[in-house]
Structures are given as C-alpha cells and as structure tokens.
MMTF fields as JSON, N, C-alpha, C and O atoms, coordinates in Angstrom:
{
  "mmtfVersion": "1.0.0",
  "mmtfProducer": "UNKNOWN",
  "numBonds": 171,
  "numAtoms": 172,
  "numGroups": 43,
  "numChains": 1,
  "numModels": 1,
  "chainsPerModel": [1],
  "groupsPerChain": [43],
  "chainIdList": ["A"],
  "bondAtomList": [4, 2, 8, 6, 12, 10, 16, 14, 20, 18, 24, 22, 28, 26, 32, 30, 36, 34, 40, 38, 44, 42, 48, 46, 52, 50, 56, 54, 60, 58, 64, 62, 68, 66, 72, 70, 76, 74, 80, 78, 84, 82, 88, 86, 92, 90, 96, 94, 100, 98, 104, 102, 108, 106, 112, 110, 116, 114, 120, 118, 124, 122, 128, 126, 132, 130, 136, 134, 140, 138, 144, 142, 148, 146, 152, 150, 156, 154, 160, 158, 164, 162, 168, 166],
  "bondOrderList": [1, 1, 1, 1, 1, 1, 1, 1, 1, 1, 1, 1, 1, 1, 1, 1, 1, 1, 1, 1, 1, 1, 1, 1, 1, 1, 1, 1, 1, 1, 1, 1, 1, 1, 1, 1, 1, 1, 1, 1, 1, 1],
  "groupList": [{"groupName": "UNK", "atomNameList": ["N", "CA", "C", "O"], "elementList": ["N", "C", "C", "O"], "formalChargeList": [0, 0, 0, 0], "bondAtomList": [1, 0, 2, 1, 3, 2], "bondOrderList": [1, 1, 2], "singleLetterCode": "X", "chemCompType": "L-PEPTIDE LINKING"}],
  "groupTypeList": [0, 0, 0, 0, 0, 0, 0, 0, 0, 0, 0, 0, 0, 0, 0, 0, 0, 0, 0, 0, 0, 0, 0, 0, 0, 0, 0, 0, 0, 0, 0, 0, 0, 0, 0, 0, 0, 0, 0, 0, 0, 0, 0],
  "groupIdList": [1, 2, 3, 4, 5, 6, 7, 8, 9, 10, 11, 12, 13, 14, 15, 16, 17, 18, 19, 20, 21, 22, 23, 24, 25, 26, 27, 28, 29, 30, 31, 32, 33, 34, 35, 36, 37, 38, 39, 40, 41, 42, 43],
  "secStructList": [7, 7, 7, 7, 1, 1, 7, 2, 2, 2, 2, 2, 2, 2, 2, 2, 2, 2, 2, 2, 2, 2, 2, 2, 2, 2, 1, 1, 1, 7, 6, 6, 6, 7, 7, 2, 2, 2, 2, 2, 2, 2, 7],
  "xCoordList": [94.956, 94.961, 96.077, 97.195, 95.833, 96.755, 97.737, 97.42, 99.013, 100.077, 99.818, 99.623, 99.828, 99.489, 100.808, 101.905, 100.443, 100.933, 101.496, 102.405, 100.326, 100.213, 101.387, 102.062, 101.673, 102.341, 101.555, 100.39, 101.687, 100.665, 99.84, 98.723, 100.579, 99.209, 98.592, 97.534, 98.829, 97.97, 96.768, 95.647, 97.16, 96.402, 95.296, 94.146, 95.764, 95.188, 93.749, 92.658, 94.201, 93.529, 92.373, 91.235, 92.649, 91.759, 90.382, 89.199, 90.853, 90.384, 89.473, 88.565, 90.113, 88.973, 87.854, 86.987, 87.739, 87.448, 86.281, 85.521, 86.355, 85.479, 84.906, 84.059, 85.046, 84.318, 83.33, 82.229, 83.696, 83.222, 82.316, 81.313, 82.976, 82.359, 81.351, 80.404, 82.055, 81.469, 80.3, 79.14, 80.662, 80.198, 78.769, 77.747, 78.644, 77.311, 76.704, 75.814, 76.933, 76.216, 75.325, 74.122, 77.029, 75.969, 76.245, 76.257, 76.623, 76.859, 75.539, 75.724, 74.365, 73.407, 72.928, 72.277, 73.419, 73.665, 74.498, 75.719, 73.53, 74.656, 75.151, 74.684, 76.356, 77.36, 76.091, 75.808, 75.727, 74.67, 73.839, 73.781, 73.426, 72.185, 72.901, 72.496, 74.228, 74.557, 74.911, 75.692, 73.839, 73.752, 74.14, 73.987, 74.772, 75.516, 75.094, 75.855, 73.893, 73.028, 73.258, 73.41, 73.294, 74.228, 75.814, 76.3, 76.308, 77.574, 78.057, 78.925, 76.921, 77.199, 76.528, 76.977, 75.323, 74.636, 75.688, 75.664, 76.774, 77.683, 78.255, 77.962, 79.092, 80.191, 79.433, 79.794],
  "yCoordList": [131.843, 130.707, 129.758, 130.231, 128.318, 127.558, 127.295, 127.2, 127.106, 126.987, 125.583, 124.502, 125.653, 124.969, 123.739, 124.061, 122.596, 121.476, 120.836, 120.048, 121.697, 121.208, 122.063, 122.761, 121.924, 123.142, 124.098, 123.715, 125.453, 126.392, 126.119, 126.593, 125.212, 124.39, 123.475, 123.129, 123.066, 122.079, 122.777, 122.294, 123.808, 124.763, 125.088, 124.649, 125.749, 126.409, 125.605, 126.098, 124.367, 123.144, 122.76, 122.569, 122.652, 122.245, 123.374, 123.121, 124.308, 125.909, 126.31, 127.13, 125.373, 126.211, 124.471, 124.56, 123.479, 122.222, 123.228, 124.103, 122.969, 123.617, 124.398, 123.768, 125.977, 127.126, 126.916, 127.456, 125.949, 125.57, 124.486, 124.503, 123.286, 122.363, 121.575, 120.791, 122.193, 121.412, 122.351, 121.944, 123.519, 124.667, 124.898, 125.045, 124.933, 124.861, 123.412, 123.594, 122.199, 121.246, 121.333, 121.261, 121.623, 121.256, 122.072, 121.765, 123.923, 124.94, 125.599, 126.462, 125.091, 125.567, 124.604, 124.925, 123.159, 122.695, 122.76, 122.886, 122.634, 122.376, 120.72, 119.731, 121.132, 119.878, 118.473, 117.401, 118.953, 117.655, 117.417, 116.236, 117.894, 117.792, 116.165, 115.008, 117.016, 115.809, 114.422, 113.996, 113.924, 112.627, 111.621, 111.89, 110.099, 109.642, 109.491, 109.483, 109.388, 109.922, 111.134, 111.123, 112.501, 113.463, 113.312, 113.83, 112.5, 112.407, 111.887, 112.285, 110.644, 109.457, 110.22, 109.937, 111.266, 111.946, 112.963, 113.09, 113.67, 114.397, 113.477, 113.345, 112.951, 111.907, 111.786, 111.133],
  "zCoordList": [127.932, 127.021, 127.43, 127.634, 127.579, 127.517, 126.783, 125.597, 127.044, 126.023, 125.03, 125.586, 124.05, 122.871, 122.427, 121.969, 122.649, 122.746, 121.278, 121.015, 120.306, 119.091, 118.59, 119.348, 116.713, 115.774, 115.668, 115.77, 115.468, 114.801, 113.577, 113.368, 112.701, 111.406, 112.024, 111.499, 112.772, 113.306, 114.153, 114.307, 114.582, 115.819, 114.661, 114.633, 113.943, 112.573, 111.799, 111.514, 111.632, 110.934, 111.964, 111.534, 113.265, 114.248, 114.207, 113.981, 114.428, 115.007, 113.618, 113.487, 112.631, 111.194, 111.344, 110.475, 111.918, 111.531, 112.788, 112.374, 113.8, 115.081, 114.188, 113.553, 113.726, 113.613, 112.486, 112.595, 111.056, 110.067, 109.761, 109.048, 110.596, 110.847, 112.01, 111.95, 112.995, 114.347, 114.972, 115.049, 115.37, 115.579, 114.644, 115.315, 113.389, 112.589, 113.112, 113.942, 112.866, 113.498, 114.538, 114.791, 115.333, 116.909, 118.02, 119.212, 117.086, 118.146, 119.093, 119.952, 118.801, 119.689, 120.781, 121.775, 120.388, 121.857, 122.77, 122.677, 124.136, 125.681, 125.288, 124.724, 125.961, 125.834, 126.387, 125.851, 127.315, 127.997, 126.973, 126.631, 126.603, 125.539, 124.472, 124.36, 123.827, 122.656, 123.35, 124.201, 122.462, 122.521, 121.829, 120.637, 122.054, 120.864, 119.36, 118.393, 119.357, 117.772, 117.022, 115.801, 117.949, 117.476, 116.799, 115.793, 117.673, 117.299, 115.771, 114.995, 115.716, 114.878, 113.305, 112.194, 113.565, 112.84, 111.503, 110.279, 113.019, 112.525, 111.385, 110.197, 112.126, 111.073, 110.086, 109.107]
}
C-alpha cells in the first residue's frame, strides 16, 4: 500500500464514500465502460 498523503479521518471518510457510495453505483463496471452520463447520473 502506498503511504497515505491524506489524515487517517480523511483516509476513513474517503474509504466509507467508495465502499457505500461509489462502489454500489458503478462497482460492476470496467473503468472503460463509464461513460460521462454515468458520471453525471451518479451526482
């Protein structure tokens, strides 16, 4: 693992936003796949 640039709450806050949020969206696509409609969909 790379050494972490951020604070540990900040590490924390990111890492639950991914697993909770981003990850259910649009964890069964390949990165190629999302498209800017995906993106804009998310938001």
């Amino acid at each position: 693992m790379a050494k972490q640039k951020v604070r540990d709450t900040t590490f924390k806050n990111y890492k639950r936003a991914v697993e909770h949020r981003i990850i259910p969206a649009l964890g069964k696509m390949k990165l190629d796949e999302i498209k800017v409609g995906h993106g804009q969909e998310f938001v």
